[in-house]
N, C-alpha and C positions, 0 to 999 in steps of 0.2 A: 465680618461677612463671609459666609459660607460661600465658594463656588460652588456652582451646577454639579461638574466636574466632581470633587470633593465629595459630593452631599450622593453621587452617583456610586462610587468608589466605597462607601462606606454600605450602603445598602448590598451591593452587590458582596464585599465581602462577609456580611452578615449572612446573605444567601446561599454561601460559598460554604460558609463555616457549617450550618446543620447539615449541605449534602453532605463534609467531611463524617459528621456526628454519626449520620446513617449511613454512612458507608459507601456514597455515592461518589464515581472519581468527578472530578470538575477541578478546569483549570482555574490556577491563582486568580481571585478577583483585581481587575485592573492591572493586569500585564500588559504590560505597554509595546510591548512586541509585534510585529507587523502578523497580521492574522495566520498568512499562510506557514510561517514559525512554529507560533503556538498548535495550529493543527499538525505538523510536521514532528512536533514533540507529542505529543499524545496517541500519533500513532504509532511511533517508535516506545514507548511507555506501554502498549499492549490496553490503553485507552481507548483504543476503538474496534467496536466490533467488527467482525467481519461480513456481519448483515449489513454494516452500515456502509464499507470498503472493501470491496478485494483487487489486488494487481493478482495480473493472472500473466507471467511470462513464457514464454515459448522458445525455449531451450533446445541448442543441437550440442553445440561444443563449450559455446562461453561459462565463465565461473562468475557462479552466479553472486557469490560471497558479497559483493559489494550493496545486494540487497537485502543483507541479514537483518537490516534494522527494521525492515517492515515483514519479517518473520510472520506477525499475528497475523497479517492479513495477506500473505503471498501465496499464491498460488501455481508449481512451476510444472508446466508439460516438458515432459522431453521425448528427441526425437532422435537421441546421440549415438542412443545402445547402452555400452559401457561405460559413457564419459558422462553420467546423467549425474546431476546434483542429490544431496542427501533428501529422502521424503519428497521424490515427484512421482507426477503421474506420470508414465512412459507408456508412448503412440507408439505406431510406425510408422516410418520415414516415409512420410504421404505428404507434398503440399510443402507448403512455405507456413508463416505464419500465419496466416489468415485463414488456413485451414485450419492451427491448432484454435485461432478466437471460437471460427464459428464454432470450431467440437466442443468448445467449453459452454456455451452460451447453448444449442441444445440440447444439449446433456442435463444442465442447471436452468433450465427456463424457467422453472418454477419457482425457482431460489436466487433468483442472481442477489447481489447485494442493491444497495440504494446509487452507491456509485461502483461501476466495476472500469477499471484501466487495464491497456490492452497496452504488453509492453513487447519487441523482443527482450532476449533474454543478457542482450550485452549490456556493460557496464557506459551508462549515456556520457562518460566524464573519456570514456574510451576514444583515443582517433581512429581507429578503424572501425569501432561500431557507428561513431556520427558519420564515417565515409559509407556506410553501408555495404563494407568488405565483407561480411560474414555470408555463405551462401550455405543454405541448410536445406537447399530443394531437393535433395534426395531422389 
């Protein structure tokens, strides 16, 4: 007796195997891994577009480095001057961050992705970025 389970697994990696054929990325069929993992790895795998995701951070002084995994789809304003990370966009020192959201969103109205994240630019594992020590009000 076949389980559901089994009989599911087997279909899916059949399905799995021609998008491989054609050249389509698609995660392992039946990866037992908790959801937000497997999309966690596919975007750091440069699996996901950036129509479909962008994190858009808002940059004064923090290094940003700790978000290089989501490279494909990051997007970094800065507001620092000189201390601005590799490939951002640099403002002027106008506003906090929620000045750099909104200038991103109408700038890109037309384009946003399907999900777009609104991050400062510290590193979240940071204690003074979770105390919200960073002042970039310019």
């Amino acid at each position: 007796h076949i389980n559901q389970d089994s009989d599911r697994c087997l279909g899916l990696w059949y399905e799995h195997f021609w998008w491989y054929l054609i050249g389509l990325p698609a995660t392992p069929a039946c990866d037992n891994r908790p959801w937000a993992e497997q999309q966690l790895d596919r975007i750091s795998k440069g699996h996901v577009p950036r129509s479909e995701l962008e994190i858009v951070m808002a940059q004064y002084h923090e290094d940003v480095s700790w978000s290089d995994i989501y490279k494909h789809v990051r997007t970094v304003y800065c507001k620092g001057g000189g201390v601005c990370a590799e490939n951002t966009i640099k403002l002027p020192d106008l506003g906090r961050d929620t000045h750099t959201f909104l200038y991103h969103i109408v700038e890109n109205y037309d384009n946003l992705a399907a999900w777009t994240v609104f991050t400062p630019a510290g590193n979240p594992s940071d204690e003074n970025t979770v105390k919200g020590a960073h002042d970039n009000s310019g």
